[in-house]
C-alpha positions, 0 to 999 in steps of 0.5 A, a space after each residue: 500500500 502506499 501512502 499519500 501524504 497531503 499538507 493543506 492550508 487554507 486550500 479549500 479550492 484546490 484540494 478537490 483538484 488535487 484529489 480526484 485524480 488519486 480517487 478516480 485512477 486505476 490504481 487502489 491499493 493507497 491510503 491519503 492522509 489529508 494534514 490540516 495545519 489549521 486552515 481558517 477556511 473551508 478546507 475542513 468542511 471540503 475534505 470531510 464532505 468526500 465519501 471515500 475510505 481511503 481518505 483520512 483526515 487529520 485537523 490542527 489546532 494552528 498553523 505551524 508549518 508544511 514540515 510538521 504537517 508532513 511528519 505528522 502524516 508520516 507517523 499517521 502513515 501506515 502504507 509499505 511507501 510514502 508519497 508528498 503531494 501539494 494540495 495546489 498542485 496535480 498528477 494525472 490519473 495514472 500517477 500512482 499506477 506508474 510509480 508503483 509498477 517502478 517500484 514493482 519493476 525495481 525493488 528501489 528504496 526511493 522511486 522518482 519521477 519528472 515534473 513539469 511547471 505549468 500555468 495556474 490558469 491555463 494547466 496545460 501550458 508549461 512553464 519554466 521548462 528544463 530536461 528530466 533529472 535523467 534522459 530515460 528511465 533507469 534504475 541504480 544500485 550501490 557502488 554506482 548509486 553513491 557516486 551519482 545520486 548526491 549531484 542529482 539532488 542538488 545542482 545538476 547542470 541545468 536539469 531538473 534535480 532531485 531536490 523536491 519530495 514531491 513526484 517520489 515514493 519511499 520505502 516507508 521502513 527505512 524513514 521509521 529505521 532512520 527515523 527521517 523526518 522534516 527539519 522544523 523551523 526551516 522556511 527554506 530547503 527543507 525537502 532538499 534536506 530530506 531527500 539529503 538525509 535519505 540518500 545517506 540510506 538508499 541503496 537503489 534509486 529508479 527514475 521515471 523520465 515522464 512528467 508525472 507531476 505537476 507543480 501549478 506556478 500562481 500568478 506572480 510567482 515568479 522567481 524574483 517574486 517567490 524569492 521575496 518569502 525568505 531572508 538571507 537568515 533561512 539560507 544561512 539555516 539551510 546551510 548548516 543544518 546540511 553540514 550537521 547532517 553530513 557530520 553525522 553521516 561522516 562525510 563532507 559537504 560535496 560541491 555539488 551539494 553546497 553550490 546548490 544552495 551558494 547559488 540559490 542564496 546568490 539567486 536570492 540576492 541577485 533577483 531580489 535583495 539588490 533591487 530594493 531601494 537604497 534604504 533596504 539594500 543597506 539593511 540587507 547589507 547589515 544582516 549579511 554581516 551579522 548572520 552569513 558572514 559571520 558564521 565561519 563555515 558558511 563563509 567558508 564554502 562561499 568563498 569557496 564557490 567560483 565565479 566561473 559556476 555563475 551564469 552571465 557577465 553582469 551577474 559574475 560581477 555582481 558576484 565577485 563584488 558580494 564575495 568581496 563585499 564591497 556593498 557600496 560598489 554594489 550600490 552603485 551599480 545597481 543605480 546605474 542599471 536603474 537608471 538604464 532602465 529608467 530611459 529605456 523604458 
């Protein structure tokens, strides 16, 4: 049996979307556990209208978050996998049917598949497309496995990674073995974290190259938009909760792994902080000195990170004047570029 684990908040017009396709496809032998995390709308009163056994709803009290959401399914789970859907987001009918004849066809510990972005308002247009994490269906065993699998997770050359929970199955007995859970209090990259600490276990990984999930992008959520929700504090977080797991594991952060998140903190920065006014750039400035730069580990792998891993000349310089921090520079050439623009447009 597999376990659908569902985290829900406020999402009382799209968890029905959601739903269907599970309830209705060829596949039947699967469990949804609905996790509530206190939504103030009528997401309760949806989910408990559906006339369905499999479908198991859990209420909270309050909001505290998609990772205790989730590892609240997890202890409720009772299927021999797992799986992670967002109530905003969908999967056709054949979904589970495809992931579990992997699973069958494989025996592997973790099943993943491709993922396409589409439109909110139009669910048949993709959107931010990039190539499958592998070019076709494959399956991998150890020794092979440890040397392929981390540089998928994480930075991979343009493709799609792994870094998601969504579109996978797990072997439910090694999270219980490993006892693998969210890290709470993460506001960022805390699926990249448990897929991080999952593969330090997997011994057999199979992929499915067709796009089986499907991420729903919300008008305006662009990437400079969706940046807006973190500060350079939950980057930071990220990175060293991922350099506390690989000392428990007994293996070093890889390149792979710390540019991943280097080069999303610089997304963060480059897409975001730099654009704001004056007044804000320099506030954001202070807070890099305070909680990034002085954190020795941390600065120690973005020294580490090269200029030549950034894409683009403009963006390379801005690089190499945030390395150096050399805000004022920085200000500055933010200016003229809004200046640029400003004639321009």
């Amino acid at each position: 049996m597999i376990s659908v684990i569902i985290p829900c908040y406020n999402s009382e017009k799209t968890i029905v979307r959601c739903l269907m396709p599970l309830l209705t496809g060829p596949f039947r032998d699967f469990e949804v556990l609905i996790m509530d995390d206190g939504s103030s709308d009528g997401t309760l009163a949806v989910c408990a209208a559906l006339d369905d056994p499999r479908v198991r709803l859990f209420p909270a009290e309050k909001n505290e978050g998609v990772s205790r959401a989730r590892n609240r399914g997890l202890d409720a789970a009772r299927g021999d996998h797992v799986a992670f859907i967002d109530a905003d987001d969908t999967v056709p009918p054949d979904y589970l049917e495809v992931l579990s004849g992997a699973a069958l066809a494989g025996d592997p510990d973790w099943t993943a598949s491709a993922f396409a972005f589409v439109d909110e308002q139009d669910p048949d247009k993709e959107v931010h497309t990039l190539p499958p994490a592998f070019p076709e269906d494959i399956t991998l065993r150890m020794p092979a496995l440890k040397n392929v699998l981390p540089g998928r997770i994480f930075f991979n050359g343009g493709c799609s990674t792994l870094a998601s929970v969504c579109g996978c199955l797990y072997r439910r007995s090694i999270l219980e073995e490993h006892r693998i859970r969210f890290r709470s209090g993460l506001r960022y990259g805390e699926d990249t974290l448990f897929n991080l600490q999952f593969s330090a276990h997997c011994n057999s990984f199979s992929y499915v190259s067709r796009k089986l999930y499907r991420y729903h992008q919300h008008e305006g959520e662009a990437t400079d938009v969706m940046f807006r929700r973190y500060s350079v504090r939950d980057f930071a977080a990220v990175l060293k909760a991922m350099e506390e797991q690989r000392l428990q594991t007994g293996t070093a952060l890889s390149a792979a792994e710390s540019n991943y998140v280097l080069s999303q903190t610089f997304g963060f920065i480059n897409h975001n902080a730099l654009l704001k006014p004056r007044e804000e750039a320099a506030a954001f400035f202070a807070e890099m000195e305070r909680c990034y730069w002085s954190e020795p580990p941390i600065r120690a792998l973005w020294e580490s990170m090269q200029k030549r891993d950034i894409r683009g000349r403009l963006a390379q310089l801005r690089f190499s004047l945030i390395r150096n921090k050399r805000w004022g520079a920085l200000q500055r050439l933010q200016d003229g570029i809004r200046l640029v623009r400003k004639v321009r447009g």
